[in-house]
C-alpha positions in Angstrom: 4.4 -17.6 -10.2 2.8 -18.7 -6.6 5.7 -21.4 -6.8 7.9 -19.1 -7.6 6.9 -16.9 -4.5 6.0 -20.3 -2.3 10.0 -21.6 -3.2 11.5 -18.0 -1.9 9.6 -18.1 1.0 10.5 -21.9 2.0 14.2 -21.6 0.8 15.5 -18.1 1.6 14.9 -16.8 5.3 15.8 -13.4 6.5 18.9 -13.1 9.3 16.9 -9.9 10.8 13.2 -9.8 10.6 13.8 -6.1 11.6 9.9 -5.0 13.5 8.4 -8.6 13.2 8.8 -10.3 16.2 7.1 -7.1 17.9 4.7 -6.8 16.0 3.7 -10.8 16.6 4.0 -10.2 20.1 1.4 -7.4 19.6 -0.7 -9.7 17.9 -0.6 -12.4 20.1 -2.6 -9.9 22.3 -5.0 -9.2 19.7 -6.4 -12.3 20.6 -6.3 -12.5 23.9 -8.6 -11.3 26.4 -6.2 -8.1 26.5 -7.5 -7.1 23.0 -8.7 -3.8 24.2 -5.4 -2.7 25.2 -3.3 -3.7 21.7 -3.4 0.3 20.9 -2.7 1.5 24.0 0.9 1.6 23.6 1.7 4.6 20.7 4.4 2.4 19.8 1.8 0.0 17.6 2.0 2.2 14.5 0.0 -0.8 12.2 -3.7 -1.5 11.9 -5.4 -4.8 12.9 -5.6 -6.2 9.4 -2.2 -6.6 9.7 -1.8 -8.1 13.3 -4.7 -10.4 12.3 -2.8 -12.0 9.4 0.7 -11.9 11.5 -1.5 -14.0 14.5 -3.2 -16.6 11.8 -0.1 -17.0 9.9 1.8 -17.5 13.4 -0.4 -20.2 14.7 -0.7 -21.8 11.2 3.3 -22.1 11.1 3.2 -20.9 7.7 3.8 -16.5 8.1 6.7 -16.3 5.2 4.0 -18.9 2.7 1.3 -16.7 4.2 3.0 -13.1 3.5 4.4 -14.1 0.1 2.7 -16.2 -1.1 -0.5 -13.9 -0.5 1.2 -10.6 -1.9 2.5 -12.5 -5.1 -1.5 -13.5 -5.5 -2.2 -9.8 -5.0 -0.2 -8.8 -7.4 -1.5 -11.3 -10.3 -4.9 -10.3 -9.8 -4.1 -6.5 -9.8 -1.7 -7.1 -12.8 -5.1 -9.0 -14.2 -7.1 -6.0 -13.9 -5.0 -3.6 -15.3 -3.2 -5.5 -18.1 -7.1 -6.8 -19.1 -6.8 -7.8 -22.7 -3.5 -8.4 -22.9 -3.5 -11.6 -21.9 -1.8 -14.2 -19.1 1.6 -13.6 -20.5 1.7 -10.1 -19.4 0.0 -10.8 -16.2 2.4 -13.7 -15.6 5.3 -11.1 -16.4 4.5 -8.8 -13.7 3.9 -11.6 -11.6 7.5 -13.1 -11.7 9.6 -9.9 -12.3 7.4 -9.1 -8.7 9.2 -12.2 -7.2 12.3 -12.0 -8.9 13.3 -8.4 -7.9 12.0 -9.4 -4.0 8.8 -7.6 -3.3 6.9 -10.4 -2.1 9.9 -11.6 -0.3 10.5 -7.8 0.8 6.9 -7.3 2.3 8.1 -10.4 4.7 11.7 -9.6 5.8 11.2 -6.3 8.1 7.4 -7.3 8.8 5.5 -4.7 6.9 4.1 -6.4 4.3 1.8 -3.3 4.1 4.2 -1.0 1.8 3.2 -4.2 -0.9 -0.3 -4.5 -0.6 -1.5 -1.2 0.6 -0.5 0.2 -2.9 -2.1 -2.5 -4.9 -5.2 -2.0 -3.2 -5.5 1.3 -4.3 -4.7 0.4 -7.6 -7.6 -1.9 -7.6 -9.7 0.4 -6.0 -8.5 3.4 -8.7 -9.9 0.8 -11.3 -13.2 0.2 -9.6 -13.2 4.1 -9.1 -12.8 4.4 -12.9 -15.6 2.5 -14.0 -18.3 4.0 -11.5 -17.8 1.2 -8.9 -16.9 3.8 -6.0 -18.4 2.1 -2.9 -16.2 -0.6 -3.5 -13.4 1.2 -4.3 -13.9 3.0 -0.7 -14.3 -0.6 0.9 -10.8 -1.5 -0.6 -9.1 1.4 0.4 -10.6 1.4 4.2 -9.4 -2.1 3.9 -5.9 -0.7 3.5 -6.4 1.9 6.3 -6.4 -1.6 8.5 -3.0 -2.5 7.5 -1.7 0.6 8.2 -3.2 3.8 8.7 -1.6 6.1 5.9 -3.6 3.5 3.5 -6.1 6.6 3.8 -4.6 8.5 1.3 -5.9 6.1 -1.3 -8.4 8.5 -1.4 -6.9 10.3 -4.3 -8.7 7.5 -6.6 -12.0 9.0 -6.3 -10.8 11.8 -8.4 -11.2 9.3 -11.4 -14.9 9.0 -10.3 -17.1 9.9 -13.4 -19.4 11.9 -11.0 -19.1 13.9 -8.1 -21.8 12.0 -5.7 -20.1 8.8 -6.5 -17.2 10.1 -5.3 -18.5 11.4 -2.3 -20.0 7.8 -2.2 -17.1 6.0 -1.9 -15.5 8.6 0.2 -17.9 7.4 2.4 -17.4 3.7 2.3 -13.9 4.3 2.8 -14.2 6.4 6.0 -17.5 3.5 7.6 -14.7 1.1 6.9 -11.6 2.3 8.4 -13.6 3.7 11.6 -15.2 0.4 11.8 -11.7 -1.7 11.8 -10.6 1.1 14.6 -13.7 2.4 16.6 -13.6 -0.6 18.5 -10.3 -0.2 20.1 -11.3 3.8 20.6 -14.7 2.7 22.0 -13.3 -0.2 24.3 -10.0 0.4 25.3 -6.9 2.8 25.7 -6.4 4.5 22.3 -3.4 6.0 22.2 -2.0 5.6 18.4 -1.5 9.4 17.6 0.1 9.9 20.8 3.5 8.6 19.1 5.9 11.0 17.6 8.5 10.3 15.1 12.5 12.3 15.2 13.3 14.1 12.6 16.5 12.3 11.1 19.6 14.1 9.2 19.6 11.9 6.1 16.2 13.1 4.8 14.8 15.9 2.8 13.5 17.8 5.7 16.5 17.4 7.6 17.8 19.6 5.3 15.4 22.4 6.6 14.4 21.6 10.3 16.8 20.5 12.9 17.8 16.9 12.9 15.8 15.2 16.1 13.2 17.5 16.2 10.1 15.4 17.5 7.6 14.6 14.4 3.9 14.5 15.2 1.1 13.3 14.0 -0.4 16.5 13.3 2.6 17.0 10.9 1.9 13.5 9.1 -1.8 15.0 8.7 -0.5 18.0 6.9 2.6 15.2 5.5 -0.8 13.6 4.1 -2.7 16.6 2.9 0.6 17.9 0.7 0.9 14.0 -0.7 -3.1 14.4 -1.4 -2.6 17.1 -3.0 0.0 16.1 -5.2 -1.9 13.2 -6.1 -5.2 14.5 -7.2 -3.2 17.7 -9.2 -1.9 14.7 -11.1 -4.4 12.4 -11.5 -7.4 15.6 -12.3 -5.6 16.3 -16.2 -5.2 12.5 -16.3 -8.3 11.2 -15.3 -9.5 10.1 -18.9 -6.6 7.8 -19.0 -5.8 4.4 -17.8 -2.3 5.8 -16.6 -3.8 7.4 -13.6 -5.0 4.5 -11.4 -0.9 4.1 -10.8 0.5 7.6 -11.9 -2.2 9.0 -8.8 -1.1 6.3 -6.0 2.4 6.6 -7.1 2.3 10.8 -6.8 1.0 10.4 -3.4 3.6 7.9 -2.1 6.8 9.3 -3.4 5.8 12.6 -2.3 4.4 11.2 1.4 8.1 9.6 1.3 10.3 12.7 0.6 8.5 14.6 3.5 8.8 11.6 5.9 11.2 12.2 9.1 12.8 8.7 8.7 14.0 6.2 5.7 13.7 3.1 6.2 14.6 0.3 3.6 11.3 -1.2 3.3 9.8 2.3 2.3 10.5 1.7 -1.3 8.5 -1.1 -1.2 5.5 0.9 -2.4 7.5 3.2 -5.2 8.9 -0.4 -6.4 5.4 -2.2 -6.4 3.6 1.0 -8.0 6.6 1.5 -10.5 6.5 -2.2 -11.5 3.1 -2.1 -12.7 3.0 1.0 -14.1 5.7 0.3 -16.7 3.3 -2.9 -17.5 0.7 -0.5 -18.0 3.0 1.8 -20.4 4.7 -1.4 -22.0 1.2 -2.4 -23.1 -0.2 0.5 -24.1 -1.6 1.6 -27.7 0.9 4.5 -27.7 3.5 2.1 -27.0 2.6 -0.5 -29.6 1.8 2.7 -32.2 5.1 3.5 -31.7 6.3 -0.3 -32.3 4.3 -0.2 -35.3 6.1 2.8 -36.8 9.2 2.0 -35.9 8.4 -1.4 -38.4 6.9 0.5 -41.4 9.8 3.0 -41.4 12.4 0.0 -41.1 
């Protein structure tokens, strides 16, 4: 499968690399003396997780290996996790349908590999959450915040905490992570993120109820967030006692932070495609899937 993905990103190579050679540029800065400044601009809407692995991937002269090679080992470790028991064939399933139907190849071409990996960390994190292992959970999904900063809303795992306090728990590793990949910038140097508005654009769901190019601000992706959150944990609370929810939650939040979003933008789908993906491996692999197999045999 790593072949697979190493042979895509060696032989196939985007025309239009659509916000990647800014965002390199940005991290070129991130490791220069300058570092202080990479946020001022409002225009830098990613976390430095991200810039970090554009800048090492850059000097190395390997990003495309780097990108897809990384998110196709991602996803066989997540698929690992959450197809446990069913052995490498499923695993290995997920793992090449993810390369064949371009999400590894799609987390390189418009440089935002984060719609690919944000989602499969909080599907690893949901599992962790799931078995009591919440502070790590939180570390995973602060680790997201750093690609980009709506990785937050993985929060919607903790609801498959078995106990409130461990929730709160890893709550709380999540927020000591994300504020420590950012409080630097804040503490050091011009800050200036959540100064950036979006416009809102006529071929979305909310242009069909507020005025196409009204300005889009940050306080409306924190209530954006809240209704996504919301969504989530609604689903995931009756579902919590199943192995469905550590995808059915993430994927609740994402589709419904993506029909209140201002703007569509191709590599959007990214996330419902990675989430999608393994959640029909989940539901392929299931006992009610295989009881149904199983009768379908006896009555035939």
């Amino acid at each position: 499968m790593l072949v697979f993905a190493a042979a895509v990103a060696l032989l196939i190579r985007p025309d239009d690399t659509g916000d990647l050679p800014y965002f390199l540029h940005v991290a070129h800065r991130l490791f220069s003396a300058d570092w202080t400044g990479v946020f001022a601009d409002p225009s830098v809407q990613v976390g430095p997780l991200q810039l970090a692995v554009f800048r090492l991937g850059d000097l190395a002269g390997a990003l495309p290996l780097l990108i897809q090679v990384g998110c196709a080992g991602l996803i066989w470790v997540v698929a690992g996790r959450l197809l446990a028991g069913h052995g490498l064939r499923a695993q290995l399933a997920v793992g090449l349908a993810a390369v064949a139907l371009g999400l590894t190849y799609g987390a390189y071409q418009d440089g935002h590999p984060a719609q690919v990996i944000v989602p499969l960390l909080w599907v690893l994190a949901a599992l962790d959450a799931r078995e009591g292992r919440t502070l790590r959970a939180g570390a995973l999904i602060g680790l997201s915040a750093g690609f980009e900063l709506w990785g937050v809303l993985g929060a919607v795992v903790f609801v498959l905490a078995p106990r409130a306090r461990a929730a709160l728990a890893g709550l709380a590793a999540e927020v000591g992570v994300a504020a420590g990949l950012f409080l630097p910038f804040v503490i050091a140097g011009e800050f200036r993120m959540f100064d950036y508005h979006w416009q809102v654009n006529g071929d979305t769901l909310l242009g069909l109820f507020v005025e196409p190019g009204t300005p889009f601000t940050w306080s409306m992706r924190l209530c954006q967030g809240l209704a996504a959150l919301g969504v989530g944990v609604g689903l995931a609370w009756p579902l919590r006692r199943t192995r469905h929810a550590v995808w059915l939650a993430p994927l609740a939040v994402v589709v419904v932070r993506l029909a209140l979003d201002p703007v569509r933008y191709p590599w959007y789908w990214l996330a419902i495609e990675t989430l999608a993906l393994l959640g029909a491996a989940e539901l392929l692999t299931s006992d009610l899937v295989r009881s149904l197999r199983a009768r379908r045999v006896r009555v035939s």
